[in-house]
C-alpha positions in Angstrom: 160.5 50.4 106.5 161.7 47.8 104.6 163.1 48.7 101.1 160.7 47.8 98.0 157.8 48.2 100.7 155.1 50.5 101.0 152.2 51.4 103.1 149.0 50.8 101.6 145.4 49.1 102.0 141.9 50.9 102.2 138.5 51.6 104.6 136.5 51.8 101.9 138.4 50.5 98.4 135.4 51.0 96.0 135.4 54.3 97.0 139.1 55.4 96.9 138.9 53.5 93.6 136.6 55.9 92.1 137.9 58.9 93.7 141.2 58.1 92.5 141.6 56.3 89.5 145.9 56.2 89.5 145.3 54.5 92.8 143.0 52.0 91.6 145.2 50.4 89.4 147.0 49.2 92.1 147.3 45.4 93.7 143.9 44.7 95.2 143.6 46.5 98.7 142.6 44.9 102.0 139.6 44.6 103.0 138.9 46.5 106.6 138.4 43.7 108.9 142.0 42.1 107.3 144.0 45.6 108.2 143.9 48.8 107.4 147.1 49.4 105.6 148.3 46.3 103.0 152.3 46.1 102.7 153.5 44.6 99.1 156.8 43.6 98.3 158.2 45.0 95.0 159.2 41.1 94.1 155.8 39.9 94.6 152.5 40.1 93.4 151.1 38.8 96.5 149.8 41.2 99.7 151.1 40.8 103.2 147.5 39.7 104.4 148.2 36.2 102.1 151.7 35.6 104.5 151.7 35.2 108.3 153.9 37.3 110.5 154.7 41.3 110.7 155.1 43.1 107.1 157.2 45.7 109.5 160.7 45.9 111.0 161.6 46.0 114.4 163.6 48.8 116.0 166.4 47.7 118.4 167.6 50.2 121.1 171.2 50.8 120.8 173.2 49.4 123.9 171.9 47.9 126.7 168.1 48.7 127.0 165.2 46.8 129.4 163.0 47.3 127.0 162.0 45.0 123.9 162.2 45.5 120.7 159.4 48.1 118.9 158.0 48.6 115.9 159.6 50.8 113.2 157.4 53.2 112.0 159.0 56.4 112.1 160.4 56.2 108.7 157.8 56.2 106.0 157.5 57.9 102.9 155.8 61.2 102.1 153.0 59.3 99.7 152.5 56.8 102.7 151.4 59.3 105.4 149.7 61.5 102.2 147.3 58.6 101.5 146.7 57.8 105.3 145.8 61.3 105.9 143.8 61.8 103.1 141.9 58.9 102.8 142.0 57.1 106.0 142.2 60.3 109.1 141.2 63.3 108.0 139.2 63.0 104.4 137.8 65.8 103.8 137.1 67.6 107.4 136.9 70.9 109.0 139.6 71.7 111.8 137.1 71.4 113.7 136.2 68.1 113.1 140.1 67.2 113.6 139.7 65.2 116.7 136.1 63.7 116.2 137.6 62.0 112.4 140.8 60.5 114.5 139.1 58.7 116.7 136.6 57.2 114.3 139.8 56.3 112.4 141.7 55.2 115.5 138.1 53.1 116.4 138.3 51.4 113.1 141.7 49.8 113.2 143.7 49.9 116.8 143.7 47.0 119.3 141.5 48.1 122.1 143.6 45.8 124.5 146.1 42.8 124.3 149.8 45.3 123.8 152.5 46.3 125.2 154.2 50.0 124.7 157.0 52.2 125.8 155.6 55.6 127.5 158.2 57.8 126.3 158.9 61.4 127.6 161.5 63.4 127.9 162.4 62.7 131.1 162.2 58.5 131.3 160.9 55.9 129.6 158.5 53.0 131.2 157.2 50.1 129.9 153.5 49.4 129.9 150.3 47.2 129.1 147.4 48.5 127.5 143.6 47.3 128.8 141.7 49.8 127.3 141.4 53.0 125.0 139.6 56.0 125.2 139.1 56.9 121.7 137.5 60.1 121.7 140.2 61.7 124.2 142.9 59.7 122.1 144.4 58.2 125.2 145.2 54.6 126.3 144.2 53.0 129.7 147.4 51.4 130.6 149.2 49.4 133.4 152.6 48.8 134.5 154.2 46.1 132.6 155.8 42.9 134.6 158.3 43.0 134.8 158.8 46.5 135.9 160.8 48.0 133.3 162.3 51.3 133.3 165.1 54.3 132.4 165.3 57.6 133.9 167.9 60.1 133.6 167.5 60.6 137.2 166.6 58.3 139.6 164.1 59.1 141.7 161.6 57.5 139.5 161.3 54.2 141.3 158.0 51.7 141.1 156.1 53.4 143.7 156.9 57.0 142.2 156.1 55.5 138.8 152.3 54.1 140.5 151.6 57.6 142.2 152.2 58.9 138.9 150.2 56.7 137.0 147.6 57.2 139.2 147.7 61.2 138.9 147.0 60.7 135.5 143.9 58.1 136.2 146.1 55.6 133.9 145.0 57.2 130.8 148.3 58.2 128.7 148.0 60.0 125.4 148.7 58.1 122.4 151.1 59.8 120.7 153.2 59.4 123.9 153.3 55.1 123.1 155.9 53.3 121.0 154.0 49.9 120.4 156.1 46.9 121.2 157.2 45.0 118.5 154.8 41.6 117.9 156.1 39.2 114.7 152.4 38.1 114.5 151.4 40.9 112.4 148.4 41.2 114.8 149.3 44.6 116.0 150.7 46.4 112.6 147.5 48.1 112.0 148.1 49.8 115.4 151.5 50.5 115.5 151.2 52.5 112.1 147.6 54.3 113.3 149.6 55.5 116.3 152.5 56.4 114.4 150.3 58.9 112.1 148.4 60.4 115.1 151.9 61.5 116.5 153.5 62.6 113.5 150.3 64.7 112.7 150.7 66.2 116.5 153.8 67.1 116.8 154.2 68.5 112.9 151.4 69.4 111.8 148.8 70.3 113.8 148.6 73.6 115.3 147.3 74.8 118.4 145.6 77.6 116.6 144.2 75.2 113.6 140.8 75.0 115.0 139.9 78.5 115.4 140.4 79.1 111.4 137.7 79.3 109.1 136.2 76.1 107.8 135.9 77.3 104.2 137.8 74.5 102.9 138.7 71.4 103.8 141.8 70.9 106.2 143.8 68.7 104.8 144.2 70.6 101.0 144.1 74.0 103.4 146.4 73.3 105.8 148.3 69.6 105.9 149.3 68.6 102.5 151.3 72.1 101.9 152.7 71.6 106.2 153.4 67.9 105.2 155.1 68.8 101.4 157.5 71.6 103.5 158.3 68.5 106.2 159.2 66.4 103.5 161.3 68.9 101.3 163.1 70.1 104.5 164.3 66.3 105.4 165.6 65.8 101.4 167.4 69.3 101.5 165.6 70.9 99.4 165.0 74.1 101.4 167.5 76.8 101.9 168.9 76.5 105.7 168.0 80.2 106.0 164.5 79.7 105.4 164.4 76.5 107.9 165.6 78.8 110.2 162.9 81.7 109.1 159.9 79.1 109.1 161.3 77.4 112.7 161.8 81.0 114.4 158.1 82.3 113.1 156.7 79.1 114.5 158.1 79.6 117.7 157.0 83.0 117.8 153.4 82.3 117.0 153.1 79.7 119.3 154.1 82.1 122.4 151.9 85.3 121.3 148.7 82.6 120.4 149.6 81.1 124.4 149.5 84.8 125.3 146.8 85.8 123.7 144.5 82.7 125.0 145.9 83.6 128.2 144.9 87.0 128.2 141.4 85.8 127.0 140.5 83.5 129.4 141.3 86.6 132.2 139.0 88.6 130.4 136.0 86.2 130.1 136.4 86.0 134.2 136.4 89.9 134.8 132.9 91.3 134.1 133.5 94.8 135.3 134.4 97.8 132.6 137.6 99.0 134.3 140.5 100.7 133.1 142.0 97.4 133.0 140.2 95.4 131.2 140.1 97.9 128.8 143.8 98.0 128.7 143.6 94.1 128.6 141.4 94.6 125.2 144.0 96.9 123.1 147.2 94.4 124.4 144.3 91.6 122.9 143.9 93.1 119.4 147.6 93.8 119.3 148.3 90.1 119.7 145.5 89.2 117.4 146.8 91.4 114.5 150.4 89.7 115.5 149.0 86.5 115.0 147.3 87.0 111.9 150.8 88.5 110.8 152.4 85.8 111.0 150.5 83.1 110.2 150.6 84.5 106.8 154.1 84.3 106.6 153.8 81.0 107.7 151.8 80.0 105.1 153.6 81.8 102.7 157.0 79.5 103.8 154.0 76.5 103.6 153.0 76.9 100.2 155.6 75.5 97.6 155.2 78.2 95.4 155.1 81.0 97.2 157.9 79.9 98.9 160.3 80.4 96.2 158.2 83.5 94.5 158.9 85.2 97.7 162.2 84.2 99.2 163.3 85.5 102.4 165.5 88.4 103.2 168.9 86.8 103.7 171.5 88.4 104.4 175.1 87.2 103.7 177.7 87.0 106.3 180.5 86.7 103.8 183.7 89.2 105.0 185.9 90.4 102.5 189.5 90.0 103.3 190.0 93.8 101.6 193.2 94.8 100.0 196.6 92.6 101.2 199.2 94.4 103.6 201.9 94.6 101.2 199.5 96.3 98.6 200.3 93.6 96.2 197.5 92.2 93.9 197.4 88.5 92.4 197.0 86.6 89.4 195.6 83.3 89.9 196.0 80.6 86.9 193.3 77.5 87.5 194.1 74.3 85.5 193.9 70.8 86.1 197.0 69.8 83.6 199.5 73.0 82.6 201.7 72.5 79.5 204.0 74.6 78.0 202.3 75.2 75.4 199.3 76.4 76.9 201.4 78.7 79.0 203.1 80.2 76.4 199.6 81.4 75.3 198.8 82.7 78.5 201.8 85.1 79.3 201.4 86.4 75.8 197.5 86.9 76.1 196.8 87.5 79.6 199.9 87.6 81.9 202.4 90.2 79.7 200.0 92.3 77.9 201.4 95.5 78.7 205.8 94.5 78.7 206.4 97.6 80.9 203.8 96.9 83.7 205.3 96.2 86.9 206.1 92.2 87.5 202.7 90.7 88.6 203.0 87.7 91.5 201.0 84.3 89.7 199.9 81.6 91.6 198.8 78.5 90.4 195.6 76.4 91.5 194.3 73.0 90.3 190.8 73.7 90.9 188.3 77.2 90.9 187.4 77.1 94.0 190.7 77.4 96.1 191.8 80.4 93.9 188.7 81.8 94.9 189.1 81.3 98.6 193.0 82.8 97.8 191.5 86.3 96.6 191.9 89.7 98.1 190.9 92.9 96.7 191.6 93.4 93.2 192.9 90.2 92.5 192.2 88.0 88.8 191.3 84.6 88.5 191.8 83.3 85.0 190.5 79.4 84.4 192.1 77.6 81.3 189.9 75.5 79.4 189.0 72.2 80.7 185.9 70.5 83.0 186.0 71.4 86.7 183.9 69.9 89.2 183.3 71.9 92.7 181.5 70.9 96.2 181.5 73.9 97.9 180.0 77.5 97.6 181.8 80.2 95.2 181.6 83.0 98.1 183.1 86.2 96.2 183.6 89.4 99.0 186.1 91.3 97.6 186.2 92.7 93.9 187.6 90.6 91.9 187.9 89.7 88.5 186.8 86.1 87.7 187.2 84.7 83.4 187.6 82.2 81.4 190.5 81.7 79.0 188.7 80.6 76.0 184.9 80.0 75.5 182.5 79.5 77.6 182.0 75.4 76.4 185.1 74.8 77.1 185.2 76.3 80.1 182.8 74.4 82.6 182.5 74.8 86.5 179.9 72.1 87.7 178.7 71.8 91.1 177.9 68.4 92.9 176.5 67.9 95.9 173.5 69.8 98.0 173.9 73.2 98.9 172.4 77.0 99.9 173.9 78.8 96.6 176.6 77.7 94.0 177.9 81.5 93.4 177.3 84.0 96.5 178.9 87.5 95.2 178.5 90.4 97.8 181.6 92.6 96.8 181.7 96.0 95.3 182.8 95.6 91.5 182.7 91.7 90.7 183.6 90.6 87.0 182.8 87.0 85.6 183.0 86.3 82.2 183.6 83.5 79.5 182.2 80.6 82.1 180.0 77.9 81.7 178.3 77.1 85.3 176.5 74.2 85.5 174.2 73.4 88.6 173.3 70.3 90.6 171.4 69.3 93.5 170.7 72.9 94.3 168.4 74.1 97.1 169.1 77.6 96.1 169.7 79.9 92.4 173.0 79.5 90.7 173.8 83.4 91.4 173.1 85.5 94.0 174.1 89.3 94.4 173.3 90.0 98.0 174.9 93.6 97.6 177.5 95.3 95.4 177.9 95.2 91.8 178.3 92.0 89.8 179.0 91.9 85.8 178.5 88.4 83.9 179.1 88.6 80.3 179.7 86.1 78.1 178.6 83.2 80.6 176.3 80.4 80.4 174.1 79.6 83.6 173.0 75.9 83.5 170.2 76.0 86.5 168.7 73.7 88.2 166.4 75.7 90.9 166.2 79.3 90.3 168.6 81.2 88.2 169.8 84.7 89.0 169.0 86.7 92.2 169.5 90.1 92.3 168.9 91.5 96.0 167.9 94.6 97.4 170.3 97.6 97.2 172.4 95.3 94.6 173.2 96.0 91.0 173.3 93.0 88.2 174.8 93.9 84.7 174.0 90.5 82.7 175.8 90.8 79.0 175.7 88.4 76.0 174.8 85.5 78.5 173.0 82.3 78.2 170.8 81.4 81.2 168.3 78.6 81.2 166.9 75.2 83.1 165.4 76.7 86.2 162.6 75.2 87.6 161.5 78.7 89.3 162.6 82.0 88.3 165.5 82.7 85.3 166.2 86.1 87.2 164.5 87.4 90.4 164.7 91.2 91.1 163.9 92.5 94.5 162.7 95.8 95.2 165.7 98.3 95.5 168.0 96.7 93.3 169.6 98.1 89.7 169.5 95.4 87.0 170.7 95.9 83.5 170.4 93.1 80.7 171.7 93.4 76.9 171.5 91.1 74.3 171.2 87.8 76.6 169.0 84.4 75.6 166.8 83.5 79.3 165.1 80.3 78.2 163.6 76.8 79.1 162.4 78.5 82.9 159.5 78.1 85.0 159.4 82.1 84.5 161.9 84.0 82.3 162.1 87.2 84.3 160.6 87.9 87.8 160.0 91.5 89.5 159.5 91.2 92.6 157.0 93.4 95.0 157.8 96.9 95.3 154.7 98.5 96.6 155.7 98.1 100.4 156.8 101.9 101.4 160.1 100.7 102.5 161.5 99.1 99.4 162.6 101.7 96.3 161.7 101.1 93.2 163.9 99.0 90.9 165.7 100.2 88.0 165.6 97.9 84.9 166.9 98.1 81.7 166.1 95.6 79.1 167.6 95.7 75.8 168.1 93.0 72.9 167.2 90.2 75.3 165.6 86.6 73.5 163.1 85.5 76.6 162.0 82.2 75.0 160.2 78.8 75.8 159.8 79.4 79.5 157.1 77.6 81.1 154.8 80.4 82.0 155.7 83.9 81.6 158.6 85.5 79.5 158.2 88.6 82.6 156.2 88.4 85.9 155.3 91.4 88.0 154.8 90.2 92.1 152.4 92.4 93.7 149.8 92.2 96.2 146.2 93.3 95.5 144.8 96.3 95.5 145.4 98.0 99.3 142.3 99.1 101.3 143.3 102.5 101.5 143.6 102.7 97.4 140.3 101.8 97.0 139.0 105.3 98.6 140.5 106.9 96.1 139.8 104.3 93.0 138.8 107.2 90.9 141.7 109.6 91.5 144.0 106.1 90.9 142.1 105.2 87.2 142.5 109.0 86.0 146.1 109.3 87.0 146.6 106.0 85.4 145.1 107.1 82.3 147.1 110.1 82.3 150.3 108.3 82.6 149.4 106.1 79.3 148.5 109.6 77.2 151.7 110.2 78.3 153.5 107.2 77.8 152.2 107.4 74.0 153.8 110.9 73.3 152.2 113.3 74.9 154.5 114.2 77.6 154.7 117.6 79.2 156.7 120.2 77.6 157.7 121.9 80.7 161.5 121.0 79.9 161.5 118.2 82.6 162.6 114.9 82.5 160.2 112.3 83.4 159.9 109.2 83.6 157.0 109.5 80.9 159.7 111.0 78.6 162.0 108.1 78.9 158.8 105.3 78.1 158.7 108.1 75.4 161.9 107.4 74.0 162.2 104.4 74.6 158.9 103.6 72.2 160.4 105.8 69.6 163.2 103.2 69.7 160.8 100.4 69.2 159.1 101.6 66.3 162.3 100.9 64.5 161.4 96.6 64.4 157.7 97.0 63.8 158.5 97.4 60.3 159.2 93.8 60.3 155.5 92.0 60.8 157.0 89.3 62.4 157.9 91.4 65.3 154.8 93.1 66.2 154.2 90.1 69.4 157.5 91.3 70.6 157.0 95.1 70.4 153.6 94.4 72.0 155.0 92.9 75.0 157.8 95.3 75.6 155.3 98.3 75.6 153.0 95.8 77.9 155.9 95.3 80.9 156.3 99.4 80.5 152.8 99.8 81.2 152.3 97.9 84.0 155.4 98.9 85.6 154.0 102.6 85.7 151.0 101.5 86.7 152.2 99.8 89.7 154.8 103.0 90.3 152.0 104.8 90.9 150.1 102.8 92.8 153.3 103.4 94.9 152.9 106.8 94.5 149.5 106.8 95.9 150.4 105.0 98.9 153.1 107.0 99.9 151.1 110.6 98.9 148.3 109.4 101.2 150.7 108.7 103.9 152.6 111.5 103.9 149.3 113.6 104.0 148.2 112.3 106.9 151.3 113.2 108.9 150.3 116.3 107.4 153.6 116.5 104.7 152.7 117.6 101.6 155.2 116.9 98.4 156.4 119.8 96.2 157.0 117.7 93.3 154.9 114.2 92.6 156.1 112.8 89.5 157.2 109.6 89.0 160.7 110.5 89.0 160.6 111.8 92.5 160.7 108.3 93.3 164.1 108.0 91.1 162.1 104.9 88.8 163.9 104.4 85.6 162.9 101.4 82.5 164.6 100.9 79.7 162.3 98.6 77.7 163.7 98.1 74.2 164.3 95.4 71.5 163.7 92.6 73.7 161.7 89.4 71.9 159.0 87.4 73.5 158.6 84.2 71.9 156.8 80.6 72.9 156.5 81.5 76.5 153.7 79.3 77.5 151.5 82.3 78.9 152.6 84.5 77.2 155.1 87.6 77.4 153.9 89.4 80.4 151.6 88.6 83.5 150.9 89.2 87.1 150.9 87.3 89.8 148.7 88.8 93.1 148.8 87.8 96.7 
């Protein structure tokens, strides 16, 4: 497409108009009979149906091609196919009613005869002449084009082969198989753009098992605007590769157990005897079935933009750490863009000859962060002088290293430019950053991410620009007198399994402050989290969401059991632990409330008390929903547990101090899936 163009134009523009009022305010559209989609240049006021010729560009082969030109279609914008979809194809149909909506669409605006095409596949390309179309089974009756045109990677496909072919295939081709042949008239633009969406919405969004899902709602909110979104975020980068990869590999895996289970179907429907077989046949069917279903959730789950990032995906970093170097020795590295004498001076008497009888320390000098970093082995310090530093590449800490700022953390600014996975990717044991200011751009993924290990920020401010901090499972975060705020998901994510510790920090300006991920599945431990003296302030929704799914099948047997054991936990939680000497995790809520009483003798503070004792409570609510699960497991393996408290399961909150203030929905919520 051209620039300053854009697809447009309308069936039924009275109706669209009402429908959507944003769109109506638009240039006039087309009626039906003058094209279905009206082009307008950005420098006129006029539409393409008041100028003669193509509104389209033509796409020239590169080298020396038989064929003619075609037209250029496979460019468009996200709000172009959007609008075609919604208001032109699809509307409001089942997935059932899929095909039959096409090819009234296709009836209203292609040229039944009169063009020219390319039949492209993936073994040659032919050029053709189309008489007639078949709209309900979306296929063209076609001829060969004269001259005989074509391009083969082998060459056995001569004019004869080509007319046996043709004629195997009663000279109907599918459409989505034809490039239309580029025609200045504007005569055929209509069909070269209605072709174009039918084999875009083929080959990326449909799905072969689309039509056997329920037709509660309408297909295209259900199913094509989240597939087309994810299409469109994928090509602009905005996806983590990992995930690509995740979402590709799921696909492919759906598709073959869905071609084996229709398989295996259709043998069954021609065996009517009740042998062992087919009854064998039957278990291998609900095995796929229950595959299927498995992961066509995670699918959509990948689909939907905001489960995407609520949920994630388990990556794991491939990061090595170089360990400790041969000779033992462990380095100093200086960043600074300009040194001067005087600033040196400061620095071997604050930082580099502390101690006068250490031994001699090896210091090597860097003009940029992030080739000391790549420089580090084990036990190594970075120290980066004041001054504005700008990075392309990822910050991949392996080793344990210590990594500060000589001054404060405005005057000491790392900014990342240009798209990436992560900006910070620590996975070493005992990692130390302090006295930074990181500043994110063009991210696809958080500013921080702890894959494993131990990483300590204090003193740091954390500009975001997707999702902040991500503390994965089995890793432990220790966030101190930190700043953190801008990110359009999550300020900190906590996966099941991890340790995460947080004193006296400001997480603000979010989409959510604070987000704790599921930890009911029976595989992942429980976190441990410790909140003290934190300011969670003006995020978007929550100042602290809890991710969990609803309430498991097997919990609602024992409902009752669940709702007195919960209720016993609270009389707990208020003071009444038990006084069999044991340390519970009842005892520590305990404590930790004592603590709080301290502020509500200020009035003003009573919201923020409130919503401290509020993410306690649900947290040992959904602990023991986890407790419940596992219990009921475990009895039916016949394994009974000598001690079922709540610190068998090694949970431990520290709740205290923290203030909840402006948070659009307030300080604490849920989100179930």
């Amino acid at each position: 497409m051209a620039d300053g163009m854009r697809v447009s134009g309308g069936l039924e523009p009275q109706a669209m108009a009402s429908g959507h009022p944003d769109w109506a305010a638009e240039k006039e559209l087309a009626p039906l009979e003058e094209g279905l989609f009206q082009v307008e240049d950005s420098s006129s006021d006029c539409s393409s149906h008041d100028k003669p010729g193509s509104s389209l560009q033509s796409f020239v082969p590169e080298g020396k091609s038989p064929f003619p030109e075609i037209f250029q279609t496979s460019q468009l914008l996200f709000y172009e196919r959007f609008r075609a979809y919604q208001d032109y194809m699809l509307a409001d149909c089942k997935a059932s009613e899929v095909r039959e909506f096409t090819a009234e669409f296709l009836e209203k605006v292609l040229e039944p005869s009169g063009w020219q095409a390319i039949w492209h596949t993936n073994v040659f390309e032919v050029l053709v002449e189309i008489t007639d179309v078949d709209f309900s089974a979306l296929k063209a009756v076609v001829r060969l084009a004269e001259p005989y045109a074509c391009e083969s990677e082998v060459n056995t496909f001569t004019l004869e082969c080509m007319k046996e072919l043709l004629e195997l295939k009663e000279y109907q081709l599918p459409l989505q198989e034809l490039w239309v042949v580029f025609d200045d008239s504007g005569v055929f633009d209509q069909t070269a753009l209605a072709i174009e969406h039918v084999r875009f919405f083929y080959q990326f969004i449909w799905r072969s098992w689309d039509e056997e899902e329920e037709d509660e709602y309408d297909y295209f909110v259900r199913c094509v605007e989240p597939r087309l979104r994810l299409h469109y975020d994928i090509l602009e980068d905005r996806v983590p590769s990992g995930l690509i990869v995740d979402y590709r590999n799921l696909l492919t895996q759906c598709e073959e157990s869905y071609r084996k289970f229709l398989n295996l179907r259709s043998s069954l429907s021609n065996c009517n005897s009740d042998s062992e077989q087919e009854n064998i046949s039957m278990v291998e069917g609900l095995k796929l079935y229950s595959e299927i279903e498995q992961l066509k959730q995670k699918l959509k789950l990948i689909e939907n933009p905001l489960l995407r990032y609520v949920f994630g995906y388990q990556k794991n970093s491939n990061i090595q750490a170089k360990g400790v170097r041969s000779n033992g020795q462990k380095v100093t590295h200086v960043v600074s863009s300009t040194m001067v004498s005087g600033l040196l001076r400061s620095l071997l008497r604050d930082r580099l000859c502390e101690e006068p009888f250490k031994e001699d320390t090896e210091i090597q000098f860097h003009r940029d962060p992030l080739s000391a970093i790549n420089a580090c082995y084990e036990g190594d310090s970075v120290i980066v002088c004041p001054g504005h530093y700008v990075v392309h590449g990822t910050f991949s800490i392996a080793d344990s290293i210590v990594l500060e700022g000589y001054g404060l953390p405005d005057d000491i600014v790392i900014e990342k430019r240009g798209k990436g996975d992560t900006f910070v990717d620590c996975t070493g044991v005992d990692i130390k950053i302090s006295s930074i200011k990181f500043v994110q751009h063009d991210a696809v993924e958080g500013i921080l991410i702890i894959h494993r290990g131990k990483t300590t920020v204090e003193n740091c401010v954390l500009q975001c620009e997707t999702t902040g901090v991500t503390v994965r499972t089995s890793a432990e975060f220790l966030m101190k007198n930190s700043d953190l705020y801008g990110a359009k998901g999550a300020g900190l994510e906590i996966y099941p399994g991890s340790k995460c510790i947080l004193s006296d920090n400001g997480i603000h300006h979010c989409k959510e402050g604070i987000l704790i991920k599921d930890f009911l599945d029976e595989h992942y431990d429980i976190p441990k989290i410790s909140m003290v003296n934190n300011v969670i302030h003006n995020n978007e929704g929550y100042g602290v969401v809890l991710v969990k799914p609803t309430i498991f099948s097997d919990l609602k047997e024992n409902d009752q059991d669940k709702t007195e054991e919960n209720k016993a936990v609270k009389i707990q939680t208020s003071g009444q632990a038990d006084a069999a000497g044991r340390v519970d995790l009842e005892e520590l809520i305990h404590c930790a409330t004592d603590k709080m009483e301290i502020y509500e003798s200020a009035a003003d503070l009573s919201e923020q008390v409130e919503g401290n004792c509020e993410i306690i409570n649900e947290l040992v609510a959904a602990s023991t929903q986890k407790g419940q699960i596992r219990k009921k497991r475990l009895s039916e393996l016949g394994i009974t547990q000598a001690d079922d408290n709540l610190m068998s399961q090694e949970m431990f909150v520290v709740i205290v101090g923290n203030q909840f203030k402006w948070n659009g929905k307030g300080s604490f919520g849920t989100f179930l899936f």
